[in-house]
C-alpha positions, 0 to 999 in steps of 0.5 A: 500500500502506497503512503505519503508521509507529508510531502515524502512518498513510499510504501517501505517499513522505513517511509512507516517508521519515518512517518512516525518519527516526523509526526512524533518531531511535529507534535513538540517545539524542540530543535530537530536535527534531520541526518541522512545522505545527499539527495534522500529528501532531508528538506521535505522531511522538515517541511512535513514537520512544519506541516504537521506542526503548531507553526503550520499557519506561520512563515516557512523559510530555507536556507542552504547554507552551503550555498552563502559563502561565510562572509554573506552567511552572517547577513543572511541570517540576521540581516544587516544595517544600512551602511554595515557594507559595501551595497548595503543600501537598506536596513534588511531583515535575515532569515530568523526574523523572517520567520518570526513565529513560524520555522527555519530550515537550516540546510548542510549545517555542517558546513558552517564555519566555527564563528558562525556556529558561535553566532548560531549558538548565540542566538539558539540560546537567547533569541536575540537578532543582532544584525550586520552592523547593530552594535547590540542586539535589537529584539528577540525573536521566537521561531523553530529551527529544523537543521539538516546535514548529510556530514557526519557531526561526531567526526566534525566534533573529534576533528574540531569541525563542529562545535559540540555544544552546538550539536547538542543544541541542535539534536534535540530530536533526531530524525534520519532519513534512510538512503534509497537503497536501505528501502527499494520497495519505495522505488517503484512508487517514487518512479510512477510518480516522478512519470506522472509529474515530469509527463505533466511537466513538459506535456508529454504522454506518461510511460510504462517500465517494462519488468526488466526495466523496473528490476534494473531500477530497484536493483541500482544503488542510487548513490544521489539517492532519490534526486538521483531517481527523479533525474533519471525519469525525466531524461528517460521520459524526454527520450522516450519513442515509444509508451514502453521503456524497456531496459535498454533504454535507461541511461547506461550509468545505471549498469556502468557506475558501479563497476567503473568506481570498483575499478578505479577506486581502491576499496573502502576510498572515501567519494572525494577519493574515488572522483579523484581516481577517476579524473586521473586514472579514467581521464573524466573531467573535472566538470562532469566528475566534480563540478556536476554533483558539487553543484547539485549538492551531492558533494560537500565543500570538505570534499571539493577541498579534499580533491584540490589538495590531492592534487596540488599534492600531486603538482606540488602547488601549481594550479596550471598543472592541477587543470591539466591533471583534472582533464580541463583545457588550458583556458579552462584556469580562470574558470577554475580558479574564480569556481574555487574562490567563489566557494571558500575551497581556493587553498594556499599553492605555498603549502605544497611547494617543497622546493622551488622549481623553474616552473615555479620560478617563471610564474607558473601560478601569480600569486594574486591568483593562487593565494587562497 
């Protein structure tokens, strides 16, 4: 029997047990903190938190935080004063007051930076909205706040990541949402609908798998999970020629994925690992192998900063090296280097430079650049 859990969908014991645990989360105020892998539907978990709260008539606000670089990220948050900076034209509202009496969702919490989980932890604690620029705090303010992460907190904590007093304000109830894999029999309804609404989408007429089809599809392991699944829908739909879909005609990542990680991964390789292997050994480009899934959310800032430092490990800091090892073109540097910046991952070329080079000496990298 098909169920909706809020706006999550599924018929497992898992999308059962979730259910409970979301409406469990729903019926108190305390913080949630919502864990699972990217792409399993961490945000519509929360939303049907809200829903099914005493909130549900007040405002509903998101943020990845992730997605804000830190020096925005503060701002976002608790707003900022006219004048605080540089375009601040106007006195703006942040995201907590914003939803005053309502919730906040905080998405890949994770990847705060430790002062602003200091400015998190503050207000978590008080309640007090001191905007950018605010030589005190102006008001208080009473919202809920839902985070989510798909990083692992208790290793952020061993490493001075993440501050534990932070998670232990954060984890008053735990919610995990499980990956794809953990419940396939949600597989096939989650496919029927996402034909359903892509089919409506772009006006086109609805499918059917073929068995062979479907079994391909449950059988698969969904590393993005079910961000993944919907992709893989709607290319199909797009590509369909006839009502049928048979096996043949699913995207050949399906059947060729896992055995291109097995063989250009040692075993046990982390993801940031196994991508790294697969631009260097299998020749992918840093664009489809990186890129792609960085900005889809699949990987995290502490992994593109993992693969960067593989591989000025390996060019011994020089970033015009690192472009051609990540099989980009030579004109490709500048739209690098601006991506790295952009997202706080640009890392110091000196700290991987043993001994100077003539490479290094002619200007392989302008400092300008290369200083992250």
């Amino acid at each position: 029997m098909t169920m909706r859990t809020g706006l999550l969908l599924g018929c497992s014991p898992q999308i059962r047990s979730l259910d409970e645990d979301l409406r469990d989360a729903a019926r108190s105020d305390a913080r949630v903190l919502i864990t699972g892998e990217s792409g399993v539907g961490k945000e519509l978990a929360a939303r049907t938190i809200h829903a099914f709260s005493s909130r549900s008539s007040g405002p509903l606000v998101a943020l990845n935080s992730a997605g804000v670089p830190d020096s925005l990220l503060e701002s976002e948050l608790f707003g900022h004063m006219r004048g605080s900076f540089t375009g601040a034209y106007r006195d703006k509202p942040g995201i907590f007051e914003a939803a005053r009496n309502g919730t906040v969702l905080l998405d890949e919490v994770g990847e705060m930076s430790l002062r602003m989980q200091s400015l998190l932890l503050r207000f978590l604690e008080t309640g007090e909205i001191q905007p950018v620029g605010g030589s005190r705090p102006r008001y208080t303010v009473d919202v809920r706040v839902v985070a989510m992460t798909n990083r692992k907190l208790h290793d952020q904590i061993a490493a001075k990541e993440f501050r534990e007093d932070l998670y232990y304000r954060l984890n008053v109830i735990h919610v995990v949402v499980p990956p794809l894999r953990e419940r396939r029999e949600d597989i096939p309804v989650l496919a029927q609908h996402f034909v359903k609404s892509c089919a409506e989408q772009y006006g086109l007429p609805q499918v059917e798998f073929s068995p062979e089809a479907l079994d391909s599809l449950i059988n698969y392991d969904w590393p993005g999970n079910v961000r993944e699944l919907k992709n893989v829908i709607e290319r199909t739909i797009v590509r369909a020629r006839t009502p049928s879909v048979s096996r043949r005609d699913l995207p050949a990542e399906l059947f060729q994925l896992a055995s291109k990680v097995v063989a250009t991964a040692a075993p046990q390789a982390s993801v940031p690992d196994a991508l790294y292997e697969r631009m260097v050994k299998s020749g992918e480009s840093f664009w489809s192998a990186v890129y792609a899934p960085f900005m889809m959310r699949d990987l995290t800032r502490g992994d593109l900063r993992r693969i960067v430092r593989l591989g000025l490990e390996q060019t011994r800091g020089s970033y015009t090296l690192l472009v051609q090892l990540f099989n980009m073109r030579a004109d490709d540097y500048k739209r690098f280097l601006n991506f790295l910046r952009k997202h706080q991952c640009q890392l110091r070329y000196q700290d991987f430079r043993v001994a100077s080079t003539p490479a290094q000496e002619s200007g392989d990298v302008p400092a300008r650049i290369a200083v992250g």
